[in-house]
C-alpha positions in Angstrom: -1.4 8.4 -12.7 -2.7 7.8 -9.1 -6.2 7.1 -8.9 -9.0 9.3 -6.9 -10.7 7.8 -4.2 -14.0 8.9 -5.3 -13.3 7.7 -8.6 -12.2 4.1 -7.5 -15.4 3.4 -5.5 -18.0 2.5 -8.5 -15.3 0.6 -9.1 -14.9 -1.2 -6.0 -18.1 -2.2 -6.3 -18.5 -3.2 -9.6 -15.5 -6.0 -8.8 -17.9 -6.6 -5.8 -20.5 -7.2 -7.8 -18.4 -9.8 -10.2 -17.4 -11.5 -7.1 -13.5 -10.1 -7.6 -11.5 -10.2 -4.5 -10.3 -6.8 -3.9 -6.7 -6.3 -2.3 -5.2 -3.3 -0.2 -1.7 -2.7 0.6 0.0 0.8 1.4 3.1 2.0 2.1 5.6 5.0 0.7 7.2 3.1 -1.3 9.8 5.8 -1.5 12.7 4.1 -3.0 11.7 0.9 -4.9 13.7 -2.5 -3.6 13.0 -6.8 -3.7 11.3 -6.4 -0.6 8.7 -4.0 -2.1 8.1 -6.0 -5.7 7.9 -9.4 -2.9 5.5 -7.7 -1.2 3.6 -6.4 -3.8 3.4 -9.8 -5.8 2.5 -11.8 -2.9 -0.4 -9.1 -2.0 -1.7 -9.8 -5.3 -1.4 -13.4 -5.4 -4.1 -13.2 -2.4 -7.3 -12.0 -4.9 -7.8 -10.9 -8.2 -7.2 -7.0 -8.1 -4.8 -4.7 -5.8 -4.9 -1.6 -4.7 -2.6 0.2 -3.3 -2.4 2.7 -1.4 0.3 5.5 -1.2 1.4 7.8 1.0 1.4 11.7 -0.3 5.0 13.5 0.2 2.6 15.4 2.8 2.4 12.2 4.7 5.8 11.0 4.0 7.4 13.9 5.3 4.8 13.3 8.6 6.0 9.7 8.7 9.8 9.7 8.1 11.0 13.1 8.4 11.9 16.0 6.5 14.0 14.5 4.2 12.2 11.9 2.5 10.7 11.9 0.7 13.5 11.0 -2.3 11.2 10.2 -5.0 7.8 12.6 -5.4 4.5 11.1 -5.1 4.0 11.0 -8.6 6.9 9.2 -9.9 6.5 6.6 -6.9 2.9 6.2 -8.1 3.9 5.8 -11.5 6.5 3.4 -10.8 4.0 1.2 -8.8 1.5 0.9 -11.2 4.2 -0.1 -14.4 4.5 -3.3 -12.4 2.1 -5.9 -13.5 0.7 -7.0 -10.0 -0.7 -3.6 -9.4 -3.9 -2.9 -10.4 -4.6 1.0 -9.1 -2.8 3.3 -6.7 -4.6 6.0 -4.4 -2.6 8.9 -2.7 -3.8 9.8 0.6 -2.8 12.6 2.9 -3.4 11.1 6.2 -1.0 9.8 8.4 -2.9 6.4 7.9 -4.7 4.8 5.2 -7.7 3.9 7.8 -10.0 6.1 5.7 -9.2 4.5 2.6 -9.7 1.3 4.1 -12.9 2.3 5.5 -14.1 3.6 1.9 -13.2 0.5 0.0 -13.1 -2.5 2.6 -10.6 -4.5 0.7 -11.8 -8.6 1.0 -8.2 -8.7 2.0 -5.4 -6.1 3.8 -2.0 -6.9 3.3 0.8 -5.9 5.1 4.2 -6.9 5.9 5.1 -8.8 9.1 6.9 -6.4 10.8 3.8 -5.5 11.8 1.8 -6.9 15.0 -1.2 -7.8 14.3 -3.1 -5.9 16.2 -1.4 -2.9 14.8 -2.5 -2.8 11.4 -4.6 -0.2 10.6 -7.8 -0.9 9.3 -7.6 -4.6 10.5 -10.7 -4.3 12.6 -12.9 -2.5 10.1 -11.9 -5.4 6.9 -12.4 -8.2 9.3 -15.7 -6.5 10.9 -17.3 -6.5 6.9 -16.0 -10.2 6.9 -12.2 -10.1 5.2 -9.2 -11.1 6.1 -5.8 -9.5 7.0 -2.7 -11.1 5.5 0.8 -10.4 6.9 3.7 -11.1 4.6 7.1 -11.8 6.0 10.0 -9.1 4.6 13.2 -9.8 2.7 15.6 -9.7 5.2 18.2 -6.7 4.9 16.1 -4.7 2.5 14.1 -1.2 3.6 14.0 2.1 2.1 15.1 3.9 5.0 18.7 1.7 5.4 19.0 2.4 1.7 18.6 6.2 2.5 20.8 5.7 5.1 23.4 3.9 3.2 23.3 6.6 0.1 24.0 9.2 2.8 27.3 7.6 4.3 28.8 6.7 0.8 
């Protein structure tokens, strides 16, 4: 089950407290490949707890279109958390996860190298409370939406 945001920030600080290097990724996640699991493992190999945050089929749908999307929020969430490098999960609503990011200030923000650095959401605010922003290069060939788009021809 997806964690609440209110709910996550005594936590937050508590692994501030211990000196625990708190990690943020986000995505959809919609239908679970390599690239994702890669991503995922190399997000958490940059501190000791990762969170990850999810977009809502609200947002989804905002992001991608009104078919996607495939998987419901819930069973992507709890597909994320049965792998071992995720720690928690957090749906949001919003088109972006600034306000997450803003609530939690990760020590570091991953995402994948697709992309530009200056285009990461939440990048100024995690650097501003003195983290870092990590961008992970992608498994070639591999995204949900040419998977979608491959199920749909065949």
């Amino acid at each position: 089950m997806a964690s609440d945001l209110e709910a996550l920030k005594p936590e937050r600080q508590a692994l501030r407290e211990r000196g625990a290097r708190v990690v943020f990724t986000n995505g959809c996640f919609d239908l679970l490949h390599a690239g994702h699991v890669r991503l995922l493992e190399r997000a958490r190999s940059e501190g000791d707890f990762l969170v990850v945050g999810l977009n809502s089929d609200a947002s989804v749908r905002g992001n991608k279109g009104p078919g996607r999307p495939v998987i419901p929020e819930h069973e992507r969430a709890e597909t994320l958390l049965a792998l071992e490098s995720v720690d928690r999960v957090v749906l949001y609503d919003d088109p972006t996860p600034l306000r997450l990011i803003e609530a939690l200030l990760p020590d570091v923000l991953v995402k994948g190298a697709d992309w530009a650095a200056d285009a990461i959401v939440g990048s100024v605010e995690v650097e501003r409370a003195g983290g870092r922003v990590v961008r992970v290069e992608l498994l070639e060939g591999r995204s949900t939406t040419g998977l979608v788009e491959k199920i749909r021809r065949t």
